[in-house]
mmJSON file of the N, C-alpha and C atoms, coordinates in Angstrom:
{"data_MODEL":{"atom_site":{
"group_PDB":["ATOM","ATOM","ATOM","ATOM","ATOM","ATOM","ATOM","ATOM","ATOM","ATOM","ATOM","ATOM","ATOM","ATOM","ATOM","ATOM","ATOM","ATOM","ATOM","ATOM","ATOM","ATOM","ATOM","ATOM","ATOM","ATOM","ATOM","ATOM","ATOM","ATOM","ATOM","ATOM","ATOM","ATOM","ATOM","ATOM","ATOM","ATOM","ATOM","ATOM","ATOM","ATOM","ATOM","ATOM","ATOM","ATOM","ATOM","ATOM","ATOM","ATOM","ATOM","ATOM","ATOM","ATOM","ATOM","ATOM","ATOM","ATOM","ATOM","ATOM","ATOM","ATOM","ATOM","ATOM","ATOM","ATOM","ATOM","ATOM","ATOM","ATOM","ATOM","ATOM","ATOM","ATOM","ATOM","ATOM","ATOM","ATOM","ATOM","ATOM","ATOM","ATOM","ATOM","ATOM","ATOM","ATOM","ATOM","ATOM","ATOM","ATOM","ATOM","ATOM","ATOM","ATOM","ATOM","ATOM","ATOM","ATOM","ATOM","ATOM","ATOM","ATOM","ATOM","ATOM","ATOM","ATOM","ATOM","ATOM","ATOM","ATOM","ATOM","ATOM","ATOM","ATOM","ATOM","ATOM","ATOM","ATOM","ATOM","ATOM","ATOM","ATOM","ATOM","ATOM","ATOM","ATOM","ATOM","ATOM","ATOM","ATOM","ATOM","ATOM","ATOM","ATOM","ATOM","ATOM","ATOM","ATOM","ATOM","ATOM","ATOM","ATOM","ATOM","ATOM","ATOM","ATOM","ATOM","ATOM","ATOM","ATOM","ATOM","ATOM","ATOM","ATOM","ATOM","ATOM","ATOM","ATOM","ATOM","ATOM","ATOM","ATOM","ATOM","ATOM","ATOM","ATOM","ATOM","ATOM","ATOM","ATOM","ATOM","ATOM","ATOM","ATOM","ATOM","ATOM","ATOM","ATOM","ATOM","ATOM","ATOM","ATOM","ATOM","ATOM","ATOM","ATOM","ATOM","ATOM","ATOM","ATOM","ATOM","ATOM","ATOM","ATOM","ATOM","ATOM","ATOM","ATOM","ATOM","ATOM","ATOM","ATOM","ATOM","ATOM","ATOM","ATOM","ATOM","ATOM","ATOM","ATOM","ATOM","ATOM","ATOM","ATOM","ATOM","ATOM","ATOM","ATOM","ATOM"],
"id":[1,2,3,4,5,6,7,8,9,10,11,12,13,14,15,16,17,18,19,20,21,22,23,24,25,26,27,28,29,30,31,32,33,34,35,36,37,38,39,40,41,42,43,44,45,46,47,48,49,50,51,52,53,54,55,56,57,58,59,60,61,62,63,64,65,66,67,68,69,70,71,72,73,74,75,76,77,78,79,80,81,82,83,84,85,86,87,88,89,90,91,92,93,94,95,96,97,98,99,100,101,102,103,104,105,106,107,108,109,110,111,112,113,114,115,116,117,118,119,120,121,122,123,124,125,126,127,128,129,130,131,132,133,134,135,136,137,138,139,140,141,142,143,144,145,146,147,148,149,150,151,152,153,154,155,156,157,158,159,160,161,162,163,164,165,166,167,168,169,170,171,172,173,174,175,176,177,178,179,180,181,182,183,184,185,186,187,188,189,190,191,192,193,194,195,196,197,198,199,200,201,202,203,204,205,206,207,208,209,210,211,212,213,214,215,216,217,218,219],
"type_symbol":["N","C","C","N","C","C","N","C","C","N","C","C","N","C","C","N","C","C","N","C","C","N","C","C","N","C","C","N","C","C","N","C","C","N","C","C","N","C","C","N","C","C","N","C","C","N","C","C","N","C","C","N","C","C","N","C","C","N","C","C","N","C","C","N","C","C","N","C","C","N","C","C","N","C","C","N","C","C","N","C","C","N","C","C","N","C","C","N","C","C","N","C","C","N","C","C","N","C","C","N","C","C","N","C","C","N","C","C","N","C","C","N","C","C","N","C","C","N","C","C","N","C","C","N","C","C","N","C","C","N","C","C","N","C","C","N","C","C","N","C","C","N","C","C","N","C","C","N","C","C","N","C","C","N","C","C","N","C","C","N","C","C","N","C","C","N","C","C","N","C","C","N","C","C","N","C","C","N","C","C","N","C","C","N","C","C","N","C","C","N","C","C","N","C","C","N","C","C","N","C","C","N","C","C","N","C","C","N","C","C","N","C","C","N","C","C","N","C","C"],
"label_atom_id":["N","CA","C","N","CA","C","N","CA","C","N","CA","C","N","CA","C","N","CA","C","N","CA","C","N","CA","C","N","CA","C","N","CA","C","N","CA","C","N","CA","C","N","CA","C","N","CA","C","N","CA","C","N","CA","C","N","CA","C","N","CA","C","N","CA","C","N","CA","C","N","CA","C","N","CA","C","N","CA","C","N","CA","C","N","CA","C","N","CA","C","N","CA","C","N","CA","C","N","CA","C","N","CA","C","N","CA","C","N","CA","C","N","CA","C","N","CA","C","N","CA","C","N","CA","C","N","CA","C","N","CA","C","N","CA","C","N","CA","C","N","CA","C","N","CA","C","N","CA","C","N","CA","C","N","CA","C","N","CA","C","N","CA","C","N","CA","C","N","CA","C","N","CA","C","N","CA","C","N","CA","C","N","CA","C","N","CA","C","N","CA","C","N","CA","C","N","CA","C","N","CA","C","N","CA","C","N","CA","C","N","CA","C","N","CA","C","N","CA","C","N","CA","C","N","CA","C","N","CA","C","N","CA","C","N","CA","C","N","CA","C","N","CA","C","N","CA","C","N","CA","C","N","CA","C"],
"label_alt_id":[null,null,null,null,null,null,null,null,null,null,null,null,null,null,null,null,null,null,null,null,null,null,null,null,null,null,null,null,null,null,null,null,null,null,null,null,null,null,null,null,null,null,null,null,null,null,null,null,null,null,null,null,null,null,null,null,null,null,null,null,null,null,null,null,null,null,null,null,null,null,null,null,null,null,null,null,null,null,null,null,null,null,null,null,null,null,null,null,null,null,null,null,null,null,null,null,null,null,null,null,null,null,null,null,null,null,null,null,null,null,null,null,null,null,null,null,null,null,null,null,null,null,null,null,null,null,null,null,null,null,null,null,null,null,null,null,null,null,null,null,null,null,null,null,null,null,null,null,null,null,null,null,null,null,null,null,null,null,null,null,null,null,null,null,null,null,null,null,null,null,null,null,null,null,null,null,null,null,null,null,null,null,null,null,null,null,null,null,null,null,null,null,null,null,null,null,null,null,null,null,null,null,null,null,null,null,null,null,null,null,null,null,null,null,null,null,null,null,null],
"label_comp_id":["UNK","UNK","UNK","UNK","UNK","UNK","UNK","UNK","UNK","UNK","UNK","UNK","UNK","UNK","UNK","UNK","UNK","UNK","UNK","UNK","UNK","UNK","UNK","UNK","UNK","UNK","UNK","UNK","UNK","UNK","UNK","UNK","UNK","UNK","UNK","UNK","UNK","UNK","UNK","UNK","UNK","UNK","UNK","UNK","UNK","UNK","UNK","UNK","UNK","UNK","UNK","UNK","UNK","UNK","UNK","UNK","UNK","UNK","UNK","UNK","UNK","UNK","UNK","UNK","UNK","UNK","UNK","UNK","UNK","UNK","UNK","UNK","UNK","UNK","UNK","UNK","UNK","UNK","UNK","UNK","UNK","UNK","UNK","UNK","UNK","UNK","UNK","UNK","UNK","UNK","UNK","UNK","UNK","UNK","UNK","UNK","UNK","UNK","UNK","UNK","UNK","UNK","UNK","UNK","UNK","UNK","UNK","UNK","UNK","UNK","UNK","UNK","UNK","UNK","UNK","UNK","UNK","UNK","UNK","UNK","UNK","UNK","UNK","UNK","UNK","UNK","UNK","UNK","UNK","UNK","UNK","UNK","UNK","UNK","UNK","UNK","UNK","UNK","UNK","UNK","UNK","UNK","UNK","UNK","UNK","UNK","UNK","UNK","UNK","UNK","UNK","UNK","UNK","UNK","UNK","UNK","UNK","UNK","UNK","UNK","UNK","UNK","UNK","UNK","UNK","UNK","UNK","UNK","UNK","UNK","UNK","UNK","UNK","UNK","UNK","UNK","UNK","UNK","UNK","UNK","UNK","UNK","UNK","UNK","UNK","UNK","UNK","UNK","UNK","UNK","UNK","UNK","UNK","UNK","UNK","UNK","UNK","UNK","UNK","UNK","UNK","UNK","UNK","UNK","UNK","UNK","UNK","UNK","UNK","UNK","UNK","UNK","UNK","UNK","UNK","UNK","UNK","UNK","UNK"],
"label_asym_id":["A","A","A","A","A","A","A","A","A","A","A","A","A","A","A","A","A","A","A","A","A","A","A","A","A","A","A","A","A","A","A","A","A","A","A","A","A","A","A","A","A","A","A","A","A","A","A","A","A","A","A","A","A","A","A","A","A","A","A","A","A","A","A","A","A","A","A","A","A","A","A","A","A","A","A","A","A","A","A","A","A","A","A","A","A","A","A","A","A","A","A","A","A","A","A","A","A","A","A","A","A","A","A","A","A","A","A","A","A","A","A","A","A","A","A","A","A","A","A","A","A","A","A","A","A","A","A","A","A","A","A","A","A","A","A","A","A","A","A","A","A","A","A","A","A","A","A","A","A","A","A","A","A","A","A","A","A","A","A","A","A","A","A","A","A","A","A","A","A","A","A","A","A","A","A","A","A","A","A","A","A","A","A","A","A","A","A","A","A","A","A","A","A","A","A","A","A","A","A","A","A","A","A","A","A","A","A","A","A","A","A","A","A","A","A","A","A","A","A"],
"label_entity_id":["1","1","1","1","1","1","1","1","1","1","1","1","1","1","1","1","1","1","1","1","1","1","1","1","1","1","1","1","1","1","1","1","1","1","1","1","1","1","1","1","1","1","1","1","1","1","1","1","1","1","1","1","1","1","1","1","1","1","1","1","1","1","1","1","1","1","1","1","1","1","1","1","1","1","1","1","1","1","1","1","1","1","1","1","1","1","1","1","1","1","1","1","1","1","1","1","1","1","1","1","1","1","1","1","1","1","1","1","1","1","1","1","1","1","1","1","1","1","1","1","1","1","1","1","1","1","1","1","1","1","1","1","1","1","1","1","1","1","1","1","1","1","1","1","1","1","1","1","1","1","1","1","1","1","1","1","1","1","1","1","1","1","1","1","1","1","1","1","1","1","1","1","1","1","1","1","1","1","1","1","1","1","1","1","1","1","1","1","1","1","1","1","1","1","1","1","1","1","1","1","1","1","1","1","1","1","1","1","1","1","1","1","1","1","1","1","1","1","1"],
"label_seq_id":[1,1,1,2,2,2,3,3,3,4,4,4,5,5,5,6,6,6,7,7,7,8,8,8,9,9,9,10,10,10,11,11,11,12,12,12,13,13,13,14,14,14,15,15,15,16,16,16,17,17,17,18,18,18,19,19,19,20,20,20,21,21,21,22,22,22,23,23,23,24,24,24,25,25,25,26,26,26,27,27,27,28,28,28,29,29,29,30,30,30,31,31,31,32,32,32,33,33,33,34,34,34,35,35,35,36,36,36,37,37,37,38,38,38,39,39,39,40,40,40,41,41,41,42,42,42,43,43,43,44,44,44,45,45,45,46,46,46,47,47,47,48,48,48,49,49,49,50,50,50,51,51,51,52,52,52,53,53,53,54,54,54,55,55,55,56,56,56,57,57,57,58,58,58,59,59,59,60,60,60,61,61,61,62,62,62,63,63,63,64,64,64,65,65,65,66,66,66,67,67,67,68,68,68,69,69,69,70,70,70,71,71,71,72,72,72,73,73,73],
"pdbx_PDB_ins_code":[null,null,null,null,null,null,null,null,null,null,null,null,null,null,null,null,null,null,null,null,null,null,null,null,null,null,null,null,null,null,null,null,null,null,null,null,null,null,null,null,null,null,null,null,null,null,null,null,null,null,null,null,null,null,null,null,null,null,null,null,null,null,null,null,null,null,null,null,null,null,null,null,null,null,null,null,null,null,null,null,null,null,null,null,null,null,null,null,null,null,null,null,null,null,null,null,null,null,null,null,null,null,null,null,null,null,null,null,null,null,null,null,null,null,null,null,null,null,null,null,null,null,null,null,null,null,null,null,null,null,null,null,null,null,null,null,null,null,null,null,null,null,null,null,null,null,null,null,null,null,null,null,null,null,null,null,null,null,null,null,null,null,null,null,null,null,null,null,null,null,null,null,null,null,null,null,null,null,null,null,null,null,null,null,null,null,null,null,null,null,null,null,null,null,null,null,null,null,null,null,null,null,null,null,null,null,null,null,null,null,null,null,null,null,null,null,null,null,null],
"Cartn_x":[13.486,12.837,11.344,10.852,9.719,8.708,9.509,8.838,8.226,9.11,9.306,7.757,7.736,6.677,5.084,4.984,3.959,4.079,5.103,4.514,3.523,4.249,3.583,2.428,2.243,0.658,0.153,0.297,-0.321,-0.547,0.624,0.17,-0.786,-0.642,-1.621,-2.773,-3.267,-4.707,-5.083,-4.301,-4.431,-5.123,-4.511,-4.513,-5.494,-6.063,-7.366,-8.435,-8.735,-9.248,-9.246,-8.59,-8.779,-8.736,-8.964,-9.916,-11.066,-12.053,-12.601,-13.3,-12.826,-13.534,-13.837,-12.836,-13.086,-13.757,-13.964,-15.129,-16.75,-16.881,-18.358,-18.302,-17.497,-17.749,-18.568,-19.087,-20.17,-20.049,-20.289,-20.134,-19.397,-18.065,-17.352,-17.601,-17.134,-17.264,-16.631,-17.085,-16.523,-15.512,-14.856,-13.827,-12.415,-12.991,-11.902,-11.995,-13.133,-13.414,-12.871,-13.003,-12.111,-10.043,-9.993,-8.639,-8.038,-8.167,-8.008,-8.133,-9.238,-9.446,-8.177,-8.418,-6.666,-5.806,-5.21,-3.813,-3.924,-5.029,-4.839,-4.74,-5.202,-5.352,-3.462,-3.287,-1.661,-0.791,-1.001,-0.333,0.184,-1.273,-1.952,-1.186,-0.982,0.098,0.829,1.701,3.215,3.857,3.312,3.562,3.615,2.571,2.19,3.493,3.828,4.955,6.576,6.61,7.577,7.59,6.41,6.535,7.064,6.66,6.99,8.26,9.04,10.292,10.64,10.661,11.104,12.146,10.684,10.276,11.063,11.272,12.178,13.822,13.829,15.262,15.644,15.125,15.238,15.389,14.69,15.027,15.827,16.562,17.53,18.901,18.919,19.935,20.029,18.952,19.21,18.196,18.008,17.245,16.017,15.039,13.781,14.259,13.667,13.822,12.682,12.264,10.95,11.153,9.89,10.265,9.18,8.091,6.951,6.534,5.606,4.121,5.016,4.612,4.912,4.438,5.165,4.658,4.61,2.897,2.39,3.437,3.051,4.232,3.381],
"Cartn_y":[10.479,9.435,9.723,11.069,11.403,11.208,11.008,11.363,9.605,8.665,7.165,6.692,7.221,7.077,7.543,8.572,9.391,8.583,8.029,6.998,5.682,5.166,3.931,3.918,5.38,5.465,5.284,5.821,6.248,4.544,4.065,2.646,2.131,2.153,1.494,1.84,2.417,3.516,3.229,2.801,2.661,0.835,0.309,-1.191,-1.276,-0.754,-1.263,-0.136,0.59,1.196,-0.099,-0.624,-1.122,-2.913,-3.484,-4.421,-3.986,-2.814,-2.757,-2.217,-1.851,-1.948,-3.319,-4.112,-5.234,-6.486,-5.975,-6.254,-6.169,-4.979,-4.264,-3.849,-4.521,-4.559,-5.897,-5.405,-6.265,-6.636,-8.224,-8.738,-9.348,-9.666,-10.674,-12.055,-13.069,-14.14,-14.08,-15.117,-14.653,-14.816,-16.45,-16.42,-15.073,-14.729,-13.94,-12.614,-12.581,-11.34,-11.098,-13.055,-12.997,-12.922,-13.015,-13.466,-11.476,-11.342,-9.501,-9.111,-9.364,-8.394,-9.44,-10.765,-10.838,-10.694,-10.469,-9.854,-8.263,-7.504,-6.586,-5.707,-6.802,-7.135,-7.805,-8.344,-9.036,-7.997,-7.276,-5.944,-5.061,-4.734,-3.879,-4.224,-6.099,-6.161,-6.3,-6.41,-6.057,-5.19,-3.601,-2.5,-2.073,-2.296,-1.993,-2.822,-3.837,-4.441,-4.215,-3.601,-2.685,-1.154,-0.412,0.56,0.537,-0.494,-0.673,-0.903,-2.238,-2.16,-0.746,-0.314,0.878,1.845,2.064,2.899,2.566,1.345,0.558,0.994,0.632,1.136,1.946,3.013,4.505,5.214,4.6,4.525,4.58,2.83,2.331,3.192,3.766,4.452,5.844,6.427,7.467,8.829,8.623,9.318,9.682,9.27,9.596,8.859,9.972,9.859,9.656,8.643,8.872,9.833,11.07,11.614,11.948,10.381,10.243,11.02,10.936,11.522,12.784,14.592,15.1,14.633,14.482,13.813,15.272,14.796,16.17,16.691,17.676,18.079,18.52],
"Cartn_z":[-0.356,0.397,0.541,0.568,0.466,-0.424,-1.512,-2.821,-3.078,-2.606,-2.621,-1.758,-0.38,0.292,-0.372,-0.66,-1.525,-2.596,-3.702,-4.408,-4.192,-2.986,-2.469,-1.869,-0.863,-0.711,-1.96,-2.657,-4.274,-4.736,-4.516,-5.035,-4.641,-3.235,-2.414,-2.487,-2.437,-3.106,-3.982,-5.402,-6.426,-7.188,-6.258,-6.363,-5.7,-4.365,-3.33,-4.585,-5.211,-6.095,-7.916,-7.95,-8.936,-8.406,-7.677,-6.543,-6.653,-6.001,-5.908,-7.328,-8.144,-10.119,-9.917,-10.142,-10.552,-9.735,-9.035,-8.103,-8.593,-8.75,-8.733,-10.587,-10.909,-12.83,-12.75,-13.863,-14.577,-16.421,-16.488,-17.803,-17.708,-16.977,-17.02,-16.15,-16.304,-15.557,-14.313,-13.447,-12.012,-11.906,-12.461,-12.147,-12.727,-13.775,-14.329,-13.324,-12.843,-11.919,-10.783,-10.328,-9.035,-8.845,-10.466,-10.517,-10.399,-11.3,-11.205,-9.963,-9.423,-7.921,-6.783,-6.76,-6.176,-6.547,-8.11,-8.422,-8.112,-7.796,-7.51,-6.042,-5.451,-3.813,-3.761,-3.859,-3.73,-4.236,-5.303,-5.559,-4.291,-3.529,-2.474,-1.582,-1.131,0.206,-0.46,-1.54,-1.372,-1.332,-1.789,-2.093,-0.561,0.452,1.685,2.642,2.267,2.669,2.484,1.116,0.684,1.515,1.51,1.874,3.736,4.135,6.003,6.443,5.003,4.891,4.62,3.697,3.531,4.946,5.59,6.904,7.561,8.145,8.904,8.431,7.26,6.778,6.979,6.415,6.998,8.246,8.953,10.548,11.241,10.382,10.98,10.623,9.326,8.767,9.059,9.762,10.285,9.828,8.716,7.705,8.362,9.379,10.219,11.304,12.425,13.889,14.371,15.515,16.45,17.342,17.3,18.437,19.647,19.697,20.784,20.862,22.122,22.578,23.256,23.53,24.361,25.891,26.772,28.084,29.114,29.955,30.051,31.637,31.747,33.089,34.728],
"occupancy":[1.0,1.0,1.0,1.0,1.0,1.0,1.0,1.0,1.0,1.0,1.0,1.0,1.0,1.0,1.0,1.0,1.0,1.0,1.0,1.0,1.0,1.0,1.0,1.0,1.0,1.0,1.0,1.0,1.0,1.0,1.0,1.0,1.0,1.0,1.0,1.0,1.0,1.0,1.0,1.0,1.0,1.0,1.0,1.0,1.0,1.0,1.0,1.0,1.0,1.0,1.0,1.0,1.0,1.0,1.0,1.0,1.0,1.0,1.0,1.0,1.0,1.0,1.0,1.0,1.0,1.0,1.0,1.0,1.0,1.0,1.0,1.0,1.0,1.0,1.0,1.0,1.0,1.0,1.0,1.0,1.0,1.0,1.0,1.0,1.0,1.0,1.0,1.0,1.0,1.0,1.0,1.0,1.0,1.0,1.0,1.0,1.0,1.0,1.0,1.0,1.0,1.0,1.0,1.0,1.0,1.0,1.0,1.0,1.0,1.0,1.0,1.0,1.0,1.0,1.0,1.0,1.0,1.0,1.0,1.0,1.0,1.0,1.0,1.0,1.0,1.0,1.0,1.0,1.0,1.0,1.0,1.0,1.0,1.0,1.0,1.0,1.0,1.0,1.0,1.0,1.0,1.0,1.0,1.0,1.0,1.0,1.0,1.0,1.0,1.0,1.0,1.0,1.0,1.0,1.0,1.0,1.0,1.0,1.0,1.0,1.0,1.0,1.0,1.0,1.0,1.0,1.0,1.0,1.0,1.0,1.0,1.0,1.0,1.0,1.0,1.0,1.0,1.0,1.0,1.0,1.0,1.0,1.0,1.0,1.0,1.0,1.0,1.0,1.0,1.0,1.0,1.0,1.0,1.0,1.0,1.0,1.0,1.0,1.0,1.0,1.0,1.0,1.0,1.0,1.0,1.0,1.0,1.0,1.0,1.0,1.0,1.0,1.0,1.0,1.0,1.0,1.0,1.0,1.0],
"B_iso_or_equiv":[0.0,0.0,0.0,0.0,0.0,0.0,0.0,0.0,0.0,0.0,0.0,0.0,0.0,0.0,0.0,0.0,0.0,0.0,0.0,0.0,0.0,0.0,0.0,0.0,0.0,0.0,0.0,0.0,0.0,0.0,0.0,0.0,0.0,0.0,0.0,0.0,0.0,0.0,0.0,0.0,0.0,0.0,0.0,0.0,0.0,0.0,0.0,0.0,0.0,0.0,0.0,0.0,0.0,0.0,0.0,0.0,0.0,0.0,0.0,0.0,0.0,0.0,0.0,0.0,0.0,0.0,0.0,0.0,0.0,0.0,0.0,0.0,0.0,0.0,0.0,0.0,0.0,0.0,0.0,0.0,0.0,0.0,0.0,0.0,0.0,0.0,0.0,0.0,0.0,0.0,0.0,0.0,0.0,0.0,0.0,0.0,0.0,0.0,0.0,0.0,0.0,0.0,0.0,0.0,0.0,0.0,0.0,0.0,0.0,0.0,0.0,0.0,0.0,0.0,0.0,0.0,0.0,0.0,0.0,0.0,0.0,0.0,0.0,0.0,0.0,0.0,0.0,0.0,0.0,0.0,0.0,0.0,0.0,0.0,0.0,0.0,0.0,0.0,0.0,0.0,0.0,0.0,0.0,0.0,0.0,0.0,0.0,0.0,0.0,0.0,0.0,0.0,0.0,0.0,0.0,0.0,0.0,0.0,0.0,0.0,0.0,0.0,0.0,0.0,0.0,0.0,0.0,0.0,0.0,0.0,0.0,0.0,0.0,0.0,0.0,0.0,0.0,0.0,0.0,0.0,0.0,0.0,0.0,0.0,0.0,0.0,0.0,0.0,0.0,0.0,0.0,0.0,0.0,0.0,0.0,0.0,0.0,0.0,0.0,0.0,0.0,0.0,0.0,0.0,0.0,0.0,0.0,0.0,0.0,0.0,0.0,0.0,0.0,0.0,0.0,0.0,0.0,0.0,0.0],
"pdbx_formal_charge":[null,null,null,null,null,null,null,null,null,null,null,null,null,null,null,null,null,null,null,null,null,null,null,null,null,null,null,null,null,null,null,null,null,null,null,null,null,null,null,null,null,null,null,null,null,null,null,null,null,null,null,null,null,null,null,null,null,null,null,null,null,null,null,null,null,null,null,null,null,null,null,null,null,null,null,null,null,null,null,null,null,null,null,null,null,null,null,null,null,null,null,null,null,null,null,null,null,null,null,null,null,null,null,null,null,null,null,null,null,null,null,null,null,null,null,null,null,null,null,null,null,null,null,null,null,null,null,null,null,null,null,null,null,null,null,null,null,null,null,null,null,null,null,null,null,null,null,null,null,null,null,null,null,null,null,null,null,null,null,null,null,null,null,null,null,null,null,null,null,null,null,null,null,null,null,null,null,null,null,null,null,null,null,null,null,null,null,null,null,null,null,null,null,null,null,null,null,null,null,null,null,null,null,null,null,null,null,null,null,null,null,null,null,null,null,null,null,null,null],
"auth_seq_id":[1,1,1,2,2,2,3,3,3,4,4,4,5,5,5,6,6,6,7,7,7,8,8,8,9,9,9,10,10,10,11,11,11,12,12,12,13,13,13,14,14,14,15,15,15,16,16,16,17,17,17,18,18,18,19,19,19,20,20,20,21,21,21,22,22,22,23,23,23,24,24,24,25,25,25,26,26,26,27,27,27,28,28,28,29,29,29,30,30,30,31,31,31,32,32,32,33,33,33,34,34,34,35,35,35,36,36,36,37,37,37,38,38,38,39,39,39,40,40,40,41,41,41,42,42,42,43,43,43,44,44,44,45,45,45,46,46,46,47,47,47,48,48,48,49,49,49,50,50,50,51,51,51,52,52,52,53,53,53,54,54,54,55,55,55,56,56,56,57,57,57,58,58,58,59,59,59,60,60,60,61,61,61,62,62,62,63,63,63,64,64,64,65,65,65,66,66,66,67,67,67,68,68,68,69,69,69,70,70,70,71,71,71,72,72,72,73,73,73],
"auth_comp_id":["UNK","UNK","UNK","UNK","UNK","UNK","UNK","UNK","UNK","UNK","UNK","UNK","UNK","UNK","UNK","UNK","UNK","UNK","UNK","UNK","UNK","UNK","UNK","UNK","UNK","UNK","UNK","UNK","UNK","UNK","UNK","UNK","UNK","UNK","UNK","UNK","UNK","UNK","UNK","UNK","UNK","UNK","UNK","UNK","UNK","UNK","UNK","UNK","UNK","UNK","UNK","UNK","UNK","UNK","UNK","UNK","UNK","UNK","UNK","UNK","UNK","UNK","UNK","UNK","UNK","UNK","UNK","UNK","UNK","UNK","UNK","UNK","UNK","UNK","UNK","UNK","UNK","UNK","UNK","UNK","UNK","UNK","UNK","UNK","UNK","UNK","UNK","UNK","UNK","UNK","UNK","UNK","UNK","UNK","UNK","UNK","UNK","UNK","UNK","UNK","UNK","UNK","UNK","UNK","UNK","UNK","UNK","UNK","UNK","UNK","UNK","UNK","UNK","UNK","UNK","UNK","UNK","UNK","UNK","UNK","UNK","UNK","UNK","UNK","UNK","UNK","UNK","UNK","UNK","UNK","UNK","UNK","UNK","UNK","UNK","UNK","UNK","UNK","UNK","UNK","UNK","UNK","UNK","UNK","UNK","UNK","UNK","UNK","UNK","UNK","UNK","UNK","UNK","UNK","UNK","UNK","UNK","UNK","UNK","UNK","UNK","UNK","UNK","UNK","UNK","UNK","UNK","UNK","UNK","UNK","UNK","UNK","UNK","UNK","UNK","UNK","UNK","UNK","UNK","UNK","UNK","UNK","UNK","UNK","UNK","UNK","UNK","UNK","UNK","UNK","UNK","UNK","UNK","UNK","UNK","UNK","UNK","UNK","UNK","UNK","UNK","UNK","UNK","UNK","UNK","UNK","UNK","UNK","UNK","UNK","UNK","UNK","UNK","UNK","UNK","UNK","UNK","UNK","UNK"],
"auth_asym_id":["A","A","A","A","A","A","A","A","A","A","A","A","A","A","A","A","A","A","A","A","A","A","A","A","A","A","A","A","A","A","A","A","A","A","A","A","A","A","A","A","A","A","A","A","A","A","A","A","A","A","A","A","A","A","A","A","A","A","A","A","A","A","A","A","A","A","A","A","A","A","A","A","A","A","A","A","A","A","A","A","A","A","A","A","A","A","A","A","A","A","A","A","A","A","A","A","A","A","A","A","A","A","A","A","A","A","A","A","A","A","A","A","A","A","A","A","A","A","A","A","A","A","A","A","A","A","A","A","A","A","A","A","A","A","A","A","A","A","A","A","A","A","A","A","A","A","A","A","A","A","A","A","A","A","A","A","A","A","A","A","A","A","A","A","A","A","A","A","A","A","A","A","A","A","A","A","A","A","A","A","A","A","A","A","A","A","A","A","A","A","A","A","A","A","A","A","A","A","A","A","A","A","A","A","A","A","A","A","A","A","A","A","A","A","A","A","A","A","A"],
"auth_atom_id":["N","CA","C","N","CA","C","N","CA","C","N","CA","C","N","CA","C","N","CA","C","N","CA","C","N","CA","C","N","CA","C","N","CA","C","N","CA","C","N","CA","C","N","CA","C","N","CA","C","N","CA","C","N","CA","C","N","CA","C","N","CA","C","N","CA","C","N","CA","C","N","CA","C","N","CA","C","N","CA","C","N","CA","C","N","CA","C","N","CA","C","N","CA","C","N","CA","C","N","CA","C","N","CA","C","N","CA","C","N","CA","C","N","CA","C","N","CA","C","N","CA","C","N","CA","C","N","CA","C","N","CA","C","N","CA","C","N","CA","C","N","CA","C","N","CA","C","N","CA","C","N","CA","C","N","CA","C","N","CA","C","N","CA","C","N","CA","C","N","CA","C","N","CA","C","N","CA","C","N","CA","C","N","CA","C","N","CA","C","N","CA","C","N","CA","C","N","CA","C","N","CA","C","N","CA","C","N","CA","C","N","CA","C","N","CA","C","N","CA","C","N","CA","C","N","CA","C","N","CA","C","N","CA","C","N","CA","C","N","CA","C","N","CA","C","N","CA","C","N","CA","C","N","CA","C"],
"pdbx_PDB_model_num":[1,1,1,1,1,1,1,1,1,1,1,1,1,1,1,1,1,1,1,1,1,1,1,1,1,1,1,1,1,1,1,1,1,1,1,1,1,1,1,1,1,1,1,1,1,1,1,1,1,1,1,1,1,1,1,1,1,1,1,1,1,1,1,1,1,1,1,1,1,1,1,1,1,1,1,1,1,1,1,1,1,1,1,1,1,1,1,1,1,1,1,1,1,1,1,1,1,1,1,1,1,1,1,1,1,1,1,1,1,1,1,1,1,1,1,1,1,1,1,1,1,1,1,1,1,1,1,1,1,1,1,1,1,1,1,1,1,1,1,1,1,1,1,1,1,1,1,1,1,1,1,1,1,1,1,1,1,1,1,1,1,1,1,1,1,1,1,1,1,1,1,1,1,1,1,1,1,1,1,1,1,1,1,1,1,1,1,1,1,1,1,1,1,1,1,1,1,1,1,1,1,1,1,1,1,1,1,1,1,1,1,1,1,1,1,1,1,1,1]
}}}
């Protein structure tokens, strides 16, 4: 399950990193410029949306526990 999470950061990183290429590249037309940087931005929230599901699942199934703030004495 670990290894799953550390992918998806990775995704996520990866996609807001290649948004922002295709952003700040030069020579292409805008529109094609703008189309890349939102398929790569829409990448970014679904992966980020996958990964929260994820979390949640896991949760729920037992696999990670919350275990709060220490509360002071």
């Amino acid at each position: 399950m670990s290894y799953l999470v550390i992918f998806a950061f990775v995704a996520i990183l990866g996609s807001l990193g290649a948004a922002l290429f295709f952003m700040l590249k030069g020579g292409d037309s805008t529109q094609a410029k703008q189309g890349r940087m939102a398929k790569a931005l829409t990448v970014r929230i679904g992966v980020s949306v996958v990964l929260f599901v994820c979390v949640l699942v896991a949760w729920k199934l037992g696999y990670i526990h919350p275990t709060g703030l220490p509360v002071g004495k």
